[in-house]
C-alpha positions, 0 to 999 in steps of 0.5 A, a space after each residue: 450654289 444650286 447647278 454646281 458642286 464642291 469635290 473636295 474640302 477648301 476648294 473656292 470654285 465650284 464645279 457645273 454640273 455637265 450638260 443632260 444634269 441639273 441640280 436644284 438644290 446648294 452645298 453638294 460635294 459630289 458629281 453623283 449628286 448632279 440629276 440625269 434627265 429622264 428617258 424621252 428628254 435631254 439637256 444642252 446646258 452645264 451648270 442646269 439648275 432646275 429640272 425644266 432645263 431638260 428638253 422634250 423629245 417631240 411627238 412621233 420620237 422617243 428615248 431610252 437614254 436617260 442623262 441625254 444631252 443632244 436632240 439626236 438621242 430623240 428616235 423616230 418610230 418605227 413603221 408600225 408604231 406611233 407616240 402621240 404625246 412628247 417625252 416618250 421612252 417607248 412608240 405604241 404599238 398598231 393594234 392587231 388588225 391594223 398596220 403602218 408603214 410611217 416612220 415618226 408617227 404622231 398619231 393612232 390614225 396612221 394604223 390603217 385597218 386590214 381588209 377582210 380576209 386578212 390580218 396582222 399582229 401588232 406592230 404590223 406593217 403589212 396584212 396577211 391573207 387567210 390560208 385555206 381553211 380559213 376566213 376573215 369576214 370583217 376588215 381589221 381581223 385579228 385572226 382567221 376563222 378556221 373552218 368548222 368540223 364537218 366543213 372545209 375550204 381550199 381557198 387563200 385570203 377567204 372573207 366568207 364563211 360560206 367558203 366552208 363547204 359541208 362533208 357530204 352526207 353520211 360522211 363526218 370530218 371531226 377536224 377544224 380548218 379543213 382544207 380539202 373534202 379528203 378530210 371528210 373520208 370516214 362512213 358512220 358505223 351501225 348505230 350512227 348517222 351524219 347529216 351533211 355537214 356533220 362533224 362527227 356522227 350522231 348516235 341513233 336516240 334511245 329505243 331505237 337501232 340501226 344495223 348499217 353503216 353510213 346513215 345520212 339522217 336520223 330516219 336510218 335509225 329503226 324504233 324498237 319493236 313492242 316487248 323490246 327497249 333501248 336504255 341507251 344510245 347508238 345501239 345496234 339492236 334493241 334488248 328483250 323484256 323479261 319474260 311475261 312482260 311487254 314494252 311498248 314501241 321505241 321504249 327507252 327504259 326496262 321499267 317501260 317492261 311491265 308484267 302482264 295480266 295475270 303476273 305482278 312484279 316491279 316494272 323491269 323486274 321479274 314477274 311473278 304469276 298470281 296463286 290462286 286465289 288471286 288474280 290481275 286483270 290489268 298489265 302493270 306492277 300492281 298487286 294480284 289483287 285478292 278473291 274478296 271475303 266470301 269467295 275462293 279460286 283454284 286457277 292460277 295465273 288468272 287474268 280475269 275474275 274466277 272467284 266463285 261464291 262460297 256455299 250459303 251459310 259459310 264464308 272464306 277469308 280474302 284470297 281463299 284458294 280452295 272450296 275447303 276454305 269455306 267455313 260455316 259461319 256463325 249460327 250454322 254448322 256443317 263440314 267446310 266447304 259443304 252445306 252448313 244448315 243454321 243453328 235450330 232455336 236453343 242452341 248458338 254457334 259463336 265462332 265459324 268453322 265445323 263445330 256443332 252448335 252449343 246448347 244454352 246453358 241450364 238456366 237460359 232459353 233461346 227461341 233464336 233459330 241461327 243464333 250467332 252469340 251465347 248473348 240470344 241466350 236469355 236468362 230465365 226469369 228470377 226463381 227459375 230454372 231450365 233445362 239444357 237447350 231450352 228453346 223457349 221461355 216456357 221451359 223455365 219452371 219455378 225453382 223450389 222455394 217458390 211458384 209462378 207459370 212456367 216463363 213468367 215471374 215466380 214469386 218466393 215462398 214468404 218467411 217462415 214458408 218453404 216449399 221442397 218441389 219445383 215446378 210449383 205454380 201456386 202458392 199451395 206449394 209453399 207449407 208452414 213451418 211448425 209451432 216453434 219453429 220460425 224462419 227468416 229468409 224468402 224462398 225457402 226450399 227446406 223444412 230444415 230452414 225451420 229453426 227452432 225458436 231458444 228457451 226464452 222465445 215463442 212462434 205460431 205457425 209459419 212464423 218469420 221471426 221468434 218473439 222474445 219473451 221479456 225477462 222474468 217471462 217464458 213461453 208457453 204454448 196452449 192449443 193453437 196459441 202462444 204467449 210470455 208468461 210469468 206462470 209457467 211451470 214444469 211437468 216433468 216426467 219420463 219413460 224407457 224404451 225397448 231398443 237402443 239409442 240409434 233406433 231410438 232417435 229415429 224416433 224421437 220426433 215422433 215421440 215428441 208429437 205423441 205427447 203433445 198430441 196428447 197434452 193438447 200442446 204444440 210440440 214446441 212445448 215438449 222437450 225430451 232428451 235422454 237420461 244418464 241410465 240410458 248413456 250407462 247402458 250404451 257404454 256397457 253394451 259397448 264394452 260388454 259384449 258377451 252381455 245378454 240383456 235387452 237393449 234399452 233407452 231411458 228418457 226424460 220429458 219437460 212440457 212447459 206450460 201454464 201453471 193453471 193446466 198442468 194438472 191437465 197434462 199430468 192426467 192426459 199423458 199416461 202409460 196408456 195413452 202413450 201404448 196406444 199412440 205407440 201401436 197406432 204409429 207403428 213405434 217401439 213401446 215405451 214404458 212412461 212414468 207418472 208426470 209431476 208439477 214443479 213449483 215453476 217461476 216466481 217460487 221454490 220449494 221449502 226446506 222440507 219440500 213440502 210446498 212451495 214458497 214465492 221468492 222474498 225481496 231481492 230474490 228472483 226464478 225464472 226457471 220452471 223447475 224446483 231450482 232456489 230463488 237466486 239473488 238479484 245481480 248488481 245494477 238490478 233490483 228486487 221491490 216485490 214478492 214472488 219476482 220471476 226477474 230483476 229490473 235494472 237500476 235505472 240510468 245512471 243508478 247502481 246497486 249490489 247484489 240483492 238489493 230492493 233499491 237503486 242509488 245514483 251513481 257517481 257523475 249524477 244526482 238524485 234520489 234513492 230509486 231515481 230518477 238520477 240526473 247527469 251533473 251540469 257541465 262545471 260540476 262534478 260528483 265522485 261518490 255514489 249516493 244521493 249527495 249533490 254536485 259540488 261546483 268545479 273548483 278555480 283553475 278547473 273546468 267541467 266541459 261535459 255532463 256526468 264528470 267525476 272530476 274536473 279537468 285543470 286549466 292549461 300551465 299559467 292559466 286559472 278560471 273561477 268556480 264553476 267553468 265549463 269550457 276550457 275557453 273560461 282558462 284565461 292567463 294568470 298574472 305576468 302570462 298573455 295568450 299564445 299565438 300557438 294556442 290552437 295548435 296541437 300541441 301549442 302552449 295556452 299563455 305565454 309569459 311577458 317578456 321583460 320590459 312588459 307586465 300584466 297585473 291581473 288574470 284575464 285575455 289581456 295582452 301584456 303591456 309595456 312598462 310604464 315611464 319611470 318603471 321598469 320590468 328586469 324578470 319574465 312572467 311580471 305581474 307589476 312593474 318596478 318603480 325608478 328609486 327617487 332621486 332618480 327619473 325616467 322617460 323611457 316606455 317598456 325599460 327592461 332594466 333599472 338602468 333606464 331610470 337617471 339620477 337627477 343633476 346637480 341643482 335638481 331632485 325627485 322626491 318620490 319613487 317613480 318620477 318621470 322628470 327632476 325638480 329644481 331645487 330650492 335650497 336656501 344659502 348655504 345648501 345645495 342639491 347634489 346629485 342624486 337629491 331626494 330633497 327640496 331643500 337640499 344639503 349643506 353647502 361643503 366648506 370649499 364650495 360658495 353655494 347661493 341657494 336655490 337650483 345653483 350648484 355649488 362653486 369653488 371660493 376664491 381666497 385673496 393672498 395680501 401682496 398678490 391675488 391668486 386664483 384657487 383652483 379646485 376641481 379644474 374651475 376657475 372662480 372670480 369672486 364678485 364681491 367679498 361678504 
């Protein structure tokens, strides 16, 4: 049972638990199993069954014993402490500050506070005065107050501070709870103080000093005076700026050491002084500032502004340091630092410095006096020219080749003009070129710009451009005029002079003049060139040496002109004449030979050269000579008598050489002698003659006029007759227009693909085959058709294997059919699979066929004594009737 226990097996009695136990629970065996009573209760009962059997120690007593089975055990407090509470193992303690001398206290209030000036611990049961040094200024103190540094108290159980008494003045006590004025015996050393009181000194702030001891205030320490500086404190002087610096009074800090006027530097830091051309009004760690532009200064270390002004007319760079530095500015010349004078008018100066002032250029003017840029010197007028440092526009005179007034426009010799001298201020200036002669360009400075006009080309006097004769023409000059003309002839003749061929051609020009002085022609119409006697006799006299015979030149003349004066030539150019023009200009004698006429253009002579005779059909001169006539070339022709050219077969014609007529070419039509017409587009002609243009043949085409052949249509493609364009190409049978067709290199007509067919040519796309019909093969023009017996629903088959084979009971009669028919056999026929006819085929001996769409069905045979079923075909077949 619950209180008691069993100590052994087979055991009938049950022991108690002893008193200050108890057992709660049944079934234990051992007296361990008995519960002690906690500490601060106890328990008078054996054989307890519950906890509550253990007894309360009252207020104001405790116990640590646990298992307690008397009241004695239950101990009052002590003085000092106190429970308030029951089964207490422990008394609280009075707090600090308090105390008791009670013993059993059930109560906190018993703790009696200590009076000020007096304290206790805890568990106090009496209060202790404050030693000396120290105070309590409130009742329940936990602890005394020590004095602080600087003070001290010799009284016991103190319950002020003001019992604190200050060192005296200048004196200092660095300890705490002081408890006589011994402790205050120390005097503050230089660079301190100590105010009454102090507990240690206090150092003289920064930017000031002290040089005494024991110092009772702060005034004992002195400000340092200007261009000195304390960074720290407690000093005992103060430390000098650096040199050229200054501070202010009481400065704390280097950087309040500033470099003075006239010297730049960091603050604190060395100062620098200014070099010339510098100067620094202000104190401070600002730059020396520079002499502006313009200025220069020699004094160094300047405080104030000595910049002086450089000379007129010249500059300096900033911080210029001597007058040297003052260079002469542009536009004006001059030694540095001296006087510069400005740049006179034509001429320019674009950079300072000492170098003269440039003269504009030849060719530019300048009326600018102080010039600074090459830019005031203008260019002269178009067509003029100046000399060097031209210093107005008048000194721009006209260059050769043309004329004006001296600055302003000169206007250029015209074509066909020149003009050798410059300064020219009149169109006189500008003189002709001669007969013959003709030139294109304006402003022209020589006569040899003059070129001459060629054999087949005319111009009068100051001519700017020849004028071709046409063909079968030739110039011929008369008096002052000139003219193309079909009648020129030659007369020829010529002549030998006494000197050699270099004095000679000094000459010849002159010559020239002569004859056409006398033959009342320009000198464009006289040639003269020298003779193969005269090259022979050049050649001996240079390897002859030792040859004694007088030097000679031989040559020969050719005036053209009109066959009707040529006589006139013949009879005016004679040896005497040609003396007496010789003497007269001072020329080397000639020796002329008698002039004749040649037959000219248009004729030649016979064979016997008797006469001359005008060239036949075909034939042509147009040399003035006595030269054959010559044939006509091919692609020209000859139609009269006497011709001095051929005319050229007209567009489109064609003739060989000699021909009087012309026929059309290949790629045109038209009569002998044209006019020749181009071929239509979509013809073409491939013979020469004056056969027709036949039609492009099919799957050709024609796109231009004048063909020769025409060009076929793309692969897969035709077009009919007469196509011009390759667009007329439209794609073949079993072929569609290509999607690729416009690219480069794209194919024209693509061919359908199986299951489609296109019939016919045309821009039509390929269409998908019909049901019933099927296409196996690319490029189809038709489609195949379903074999009959079969059928076919199926749009676009590509293979025979799309067409079905009619059931059993069904036909198709036709080739192509899209459904299969019932069938109408009568009996005894059926249509199998695959029927082509309505009536089917006869019935099979082992099948019952009824006619009609039914099929045919196994018989049934009857066996007498038992019915049996034949089987046939795996069908099973009852007979209805027997007939």
């Amino acid at each position: 049972a619950k209180g008691k226990y069993t100590p052994s097996h087979g055991m009938s009695v049950c022991t108690d638990c002893m008193t200050g136990k108890y057992l709660d629970t049944p079934g234990n065996d051992a007296p361990s199993d008995c519960v002690s009573c906690g500490a601060g209760t106890f328990s008078t009962v054996t054989g307890a069954t519950a906890s509550e059997t253990c007894q309360k120690c009252t207020e104001g007593t405790f116990s640590v014993q646990t298992g307690a089975f008397s009241v004695a055990t239950c101990s009052n407090c002590e003085p000092g402490k106190y429970m308030e509470s029951t089964s207490a193992s422990a008394c609280n303690l009075c707090l600090a500050g308090k105390f008791s001398t009670a013993t059993g206290a059930n109560s906190m209030t018993v703790c009696t506070a200590c009076d000020a000036g007096t304290t206790s611990h805890a568990s106090g049961t009496m209060c202790a005065p404050c030693v000396s040094g120290k105070y309590a200024t409130s009742s329940g103190s936990t602890t005394c107050t020590p004095c602080p540094a600087g003070t001290y108290s010799p009284s016991r159980g103190a319950s002020m501070s003001s019992v604190c008494l200050s060192c005296a003045a200048g004196k200092f006590s660095a300890t705490v709870g002081s408890t006589s004025a011994d402790a205050c015996g120390s005097s503050c050393p230089v660079g301190s103080y100590a105010n009454p009181g102090s507990a240690a000194c206090q150092l003289c702030p920064a930017g000031k000093f002290s040089t005494g001891v024991g110092n009772s205030d702060v005034l004992g320490c002195v400000d340092c005076e200007a261009g000195k500086y304390a960074a720290s404190e407690g000093n005992a002087a103060c430390d000098t700026c650096p040199s050229n610096s200054n501070a202010p009074v009481q400065s704390t800090l280097v950087t309040a050491c500033i470099c003075n006027a006239g010297w730049t530097g960091p603050n604190g830091g060395n100062c620098t002084q200014c070099v010339a051309g510098k100067y620094k009004i202000v104190s401070g760690k600002a730059a020396c500032i520079d002499c502006s532009a313009g200025k220069y200064s020699t004094v160094v270390g300047a405080s104030t502004d000595e910049c002086l002004d450089c000379p007129d007319n010249s500059n300096a760079p900033t911080a210029s340091n001597e007058l040297i530095d003052c260079m002469c500015n542009a536009g004006s010349s001059g030694l540095n630092g001296d006087t510069c004078s400005l740049c006179i008018a034509g001429k320019y100066k674009a950079l300072a410095g000492s170098e003269t002032c440039p003269d504009c250029e030849i060719g530019t003017y300048s009326a600018s006096v102080g010039a600074s840029q090459v830019s005031t010197c203008l260019t002269c007028p178009a067509n003029s020219n100046s000399p060097l440092g031209s210093p107005a526009a008048t000194a721009c005179t006209c260059n050769a080749g043309s004329y004006g007034p001296d600055g302003g426009t000169c206007n250029n010799c015209v074509a066909g003009t020149y003009s050798e001298s410059s300064g020219a201020v009149n169109s006189t200036s500008c003189l002709p070129c001669a007969f013959g002669k003709y030139q294109t360009r304006v402003g022209s400075k020589s006569e040899s710009d003059c070129i001459w006009c060629n054999a087949n080309a005319y111009a009068l006097m100051a001519a700017a451009s020849c004028i071709p004769c046409q063909s079968g023409t030739v110039p011929v000059y008369d008096g002052s005029s000139a003219s193309c003309s079909i009648h020129a002839v030659g007369v020829y003749g010529g002549g030998s002079a006494g000197v050699n061929q270099t004095t000679f051609s000094r000459f010849q020009l002159k010559y020239i003049e002569g004859i056409a002085l006398l033959a009342t022609v320009p000198t464009a119409a006289v040639q003269l060139s020298l003779t193969a006697d005269t090259q022979l006799a050049t050649r001996q006299r240079t390897f002859v040496r030792s040859s004694q015979s007088a030097p000679s030149t031989s040559f020969a003349v050719t005036v053209t002109v009109h066959r009707a004066v040529a006589s006139q030539v013949i009879e005016l150019v004679t040896q005497t004449a040609m003396q007496q023009y010789a003497h007269q200009n001072a020329l080397p004698s000639v020796i002329m030979n008698s002039f004749t006429q040649s037959c000219g253009m248009g004729s030649a002579p016979t064979t016997d050269a008797l006469e001359c005779r005008f060239c036949d059909f075909g034939y042509y001169k147009h040399a003035i000579d006595n030269s054959s006539c010559l044939s006509c070339l091919a692609d020209t022709f000859g139609n009269t008598i006497g011709a001095t050219a051929c005319l050229p077969c007209p567009s489109r014609s064609i003739a060989s050489p000699g021909t009087t007529v012309c026929m059309c070419a290949v790629g045109a039509f038209g009569p002998n002698g044209g006019p020749c017409l181009a071929c239509e587009e979509g013809t073409f002609k491939e013979l020469d003659g004056n056969t027709k243009c036949t039609m492009c043949k099919e799957g050709t085409y024609g796109a231009a006029k004048g063909l020769v052949a025409c060009v076929s249509c793309p692969p897969h493609s035709t077009s009919p007759r007469g196509s011009s364009q390759i667009t007329d190409c439209v794609c073949a049978p079993g072929y569609e227009t290509s999607d690729e067709r416009h690219d480069n290199n794209g194919q024209w007509c693509v061919s359908c693909t199986t299951g489609k067919y296109k019939s016919s040519a045309g821009s039509s796309m390929c269409a998908p085959c019909e049901a019933a019909k099927f296409s196996a093969s690319a490029a189809s023009a038709n489609c195949m058709t379903c074999d009959a017996g079969k059928y076919s629903l199926i749009l676009g088959a590509s293979s025979s294997s799309a067409c079905s084979t009619c059931d059993f009971g069904k036909y198709a009669t036709a080739n192509g059919s899209t459904s299969c028919s019932p069938c109408e056999a009568a009996p005894g026929h059926v249509c199998v699979e695959g029927s082509v006819l309505k009536e089917g085929v006869a019935c099979a001996s082992h099948l019952f066929c009824p006619g009609g769409a039914s099929g045919g069905t196994p018989k049934t045979i009857i066996i007498v004594g038992s019915i049996a079923a034949l089987f046939l075909a795996g069908a099973i077949y009852v007979a209805r009737s027997m007939t």
